[in-house]
N, C-alpha and C positions, 0 to 999 in steps of 0.2 A: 424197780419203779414203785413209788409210794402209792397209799389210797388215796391222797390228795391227788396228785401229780395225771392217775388213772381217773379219779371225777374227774377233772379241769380238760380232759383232752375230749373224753366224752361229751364235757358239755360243750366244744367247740363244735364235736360229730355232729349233736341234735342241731345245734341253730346253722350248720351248714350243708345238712339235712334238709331242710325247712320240715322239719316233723309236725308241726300245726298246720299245712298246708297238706298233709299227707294222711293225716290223724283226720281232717274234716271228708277225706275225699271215700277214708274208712269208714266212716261215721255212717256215711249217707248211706254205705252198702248193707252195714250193719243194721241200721234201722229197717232198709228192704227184707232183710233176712232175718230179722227176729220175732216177727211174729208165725213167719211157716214155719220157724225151727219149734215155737212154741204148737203148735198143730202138732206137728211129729211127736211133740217129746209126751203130750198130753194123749193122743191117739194111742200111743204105744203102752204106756203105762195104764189106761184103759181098759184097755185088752186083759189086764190082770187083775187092776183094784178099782177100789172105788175112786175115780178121776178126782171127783169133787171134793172126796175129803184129804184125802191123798195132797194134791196139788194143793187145792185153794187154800185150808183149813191149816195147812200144817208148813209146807214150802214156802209159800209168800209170807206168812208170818214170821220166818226165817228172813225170809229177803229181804221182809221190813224193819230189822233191823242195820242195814246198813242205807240202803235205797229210797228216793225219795216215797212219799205216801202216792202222789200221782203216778208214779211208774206202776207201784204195786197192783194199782186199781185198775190201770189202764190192761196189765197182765193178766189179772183174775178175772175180764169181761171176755178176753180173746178165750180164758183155758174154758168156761161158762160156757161160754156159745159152741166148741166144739163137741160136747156130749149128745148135742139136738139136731148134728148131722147123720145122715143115714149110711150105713156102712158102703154101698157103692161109691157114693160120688165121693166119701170121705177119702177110699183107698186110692182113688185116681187124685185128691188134694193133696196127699200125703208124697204121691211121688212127682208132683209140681212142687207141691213146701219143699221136699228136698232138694231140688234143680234149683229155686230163688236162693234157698237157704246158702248153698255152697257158693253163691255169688258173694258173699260178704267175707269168707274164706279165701276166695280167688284173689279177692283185694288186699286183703291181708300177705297173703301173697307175696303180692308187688308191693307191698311195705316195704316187706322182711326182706326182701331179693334189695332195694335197695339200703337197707339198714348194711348189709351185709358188702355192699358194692358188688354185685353181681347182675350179668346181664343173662335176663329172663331169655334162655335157649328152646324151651321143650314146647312143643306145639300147642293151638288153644285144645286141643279135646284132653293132653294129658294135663295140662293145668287143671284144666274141668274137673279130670277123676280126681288129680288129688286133692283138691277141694272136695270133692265128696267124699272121699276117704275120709281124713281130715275129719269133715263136719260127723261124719257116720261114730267116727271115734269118740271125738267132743261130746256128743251126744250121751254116747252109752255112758259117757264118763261121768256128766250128766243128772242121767238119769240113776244110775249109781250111790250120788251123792243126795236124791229125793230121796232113791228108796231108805237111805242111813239114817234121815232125818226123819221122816215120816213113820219108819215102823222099828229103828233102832231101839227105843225105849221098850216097847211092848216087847220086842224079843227077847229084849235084856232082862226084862220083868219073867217071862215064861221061863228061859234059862236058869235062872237063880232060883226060880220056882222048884223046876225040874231037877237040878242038881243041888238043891241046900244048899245055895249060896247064902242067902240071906237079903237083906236090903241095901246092904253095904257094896252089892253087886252089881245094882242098879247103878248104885249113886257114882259110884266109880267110870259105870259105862255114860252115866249122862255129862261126867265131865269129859273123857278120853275122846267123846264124838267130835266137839269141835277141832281137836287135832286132826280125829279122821278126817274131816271134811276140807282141812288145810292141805293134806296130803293129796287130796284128790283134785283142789286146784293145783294142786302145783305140779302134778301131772301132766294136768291139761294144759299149762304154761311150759313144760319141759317138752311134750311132746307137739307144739305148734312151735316150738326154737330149734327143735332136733329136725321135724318133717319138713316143714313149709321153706325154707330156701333151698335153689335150686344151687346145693350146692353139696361135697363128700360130705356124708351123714356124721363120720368118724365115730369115734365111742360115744356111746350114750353116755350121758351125764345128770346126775338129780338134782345135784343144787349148782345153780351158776349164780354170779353175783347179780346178773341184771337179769332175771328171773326174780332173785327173791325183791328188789328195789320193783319191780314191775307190780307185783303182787302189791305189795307195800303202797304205794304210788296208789294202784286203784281203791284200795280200803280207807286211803288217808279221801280219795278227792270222792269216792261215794259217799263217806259220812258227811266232808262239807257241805257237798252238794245239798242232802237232807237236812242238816240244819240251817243252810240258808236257805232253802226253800221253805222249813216249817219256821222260822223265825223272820227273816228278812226279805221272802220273795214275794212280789205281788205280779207274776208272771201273768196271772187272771185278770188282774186289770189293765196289763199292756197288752195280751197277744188276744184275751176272751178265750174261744175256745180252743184256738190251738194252743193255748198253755203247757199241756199236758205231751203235746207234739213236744212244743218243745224244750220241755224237762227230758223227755227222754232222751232226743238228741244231743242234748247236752253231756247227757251220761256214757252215753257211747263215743262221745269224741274224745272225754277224758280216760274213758277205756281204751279209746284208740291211741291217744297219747301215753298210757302205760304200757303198753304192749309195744310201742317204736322207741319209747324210752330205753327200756328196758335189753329190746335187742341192738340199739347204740351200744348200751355198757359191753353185753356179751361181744359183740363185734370186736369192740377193742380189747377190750381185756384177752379176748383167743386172738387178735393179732401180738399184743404184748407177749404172750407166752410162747409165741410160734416164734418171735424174736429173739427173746433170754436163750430158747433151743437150739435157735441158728448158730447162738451165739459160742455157746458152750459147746459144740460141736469145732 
């Protein structure tokens, strides 16, 4: 089967799918769940560095290069305000953020189960955990990719130091980070197509084709997003305040549409190959 032949049957999958209809129902949970994942991930990192400089200073200015300028601001007030909570009631928020948090997980979920044509068998509490799994993962993975951003330079800077590298050691590490950080999403996108259906895990796998078109997908529709919003959106003059609501919203539905995109393609494409085997057998 050609690569034509494999998009064309795919794109039948999504629109009989209704992946936009599924994408919006992700979005909504997403948006529930992204600000206590932000609690967690900001609380935790906390605990070791400086939140503020760390997150706000150095992550979002990362973010804002692809995402719109309202997301960023509306991110940078949530990570803000959690440093002026007091360590009690913070650690009892922390293990509510991650109970909402794993709800946007759970939905995703039931994407992927239907991406996949499978019927959701396993009871609500072990859906629950592994939605917490899951998010527990994503997370570290995460927060992984802050710490690489945030303090990857200055390592790289002491290293070279320390070992007579020179400057040329730097310059090398400030290029090779953003690979790093592509491998770290694509992680996080291998291991939510590998985990989350409920179906044989089989071999692990690092690149599938509707992984990398997923990825691809969300980086092409986050930069639109941001230039039509910094050039062409007057969302503030139609919505006022909830503007910003709903820019975000917007982002996470197109997230949510690459992420069901994406496991359309993988769906068919491991049926395609489970076929040619059958066949050859």
């Amino acid at each position: 089967m050609s690569w034509q032949r494999l998009v064309r049957i795919a794109q039948h999958r999504v629109i009989d799918a209704d992946v936009p209809a599924r994408a919006a129902q992700m979005s909504f949970y997403f948006f529930l769940s992204v600000f206590p994942a932000l609690l967690i991930l900001t609380a935790t990192l906390d605990l070791f560095f400086d939140a503020q400089w760390l997150v706000r200073d150095t992550v979002l200015e990362r973010l804002a290069l692809v995402a719109p300028a309202a997301i960023v601001q509306a991110l940078a007030r949530v990570m803000d305000n959690v440093g002026s909570v007091p360590g009690a009631p913070l650690t009892s928020g922390i293990l509510i953020a991650l109970w909402a948090a794993s709800s946007g997980m759970v939905a995703t979920i039931r994407g992927l189960n239907r991406a996949y044509a499978i019927e959701e068998e396993r009871p609500w509490w072990r859906r629950r955990l592994v939605g917490l799994a899951l998010t527990l993962v994503l997370m570290t993975l995460t927060m992984l990719a802050m710490l690489l951003i945030a303090h990857g330079v200055p390592l790289a800077g002491a290293l070279a130091q320390h070992l007579g590298f020179g400057p040329t050691f730097v310059l090398i590490w400030q290029i090779a980070q953003w690979p790093a950080i592509f491998c770290f999403v694509l992680l996080a996108f291998s291991v939510l197509y590998h985990f989350a259906p409920h179906r044989p895990h089989g071999r692990w796998q690092w690149v599938r084709p509707g992984t990398l078109l997923a990825i691809a997908l969300w980086l092409v529709a986050s930069l639109g997003l941001k230039f039509y919003v910094a050039n062409f959106g007057a969302y503030n003059v139609t919505y006022g305040s909830l503007g910003t609501v709903i820019v975000v919203q917007l982002w996470f539905f197109f997230t949510s549409v690459a992420i069901l995109v994406g496991a359309e393609i993988n769906a068919e494409f491991e049926s395609t190959m489970t076929h040619f085997a059958t066949k050859r057998q």
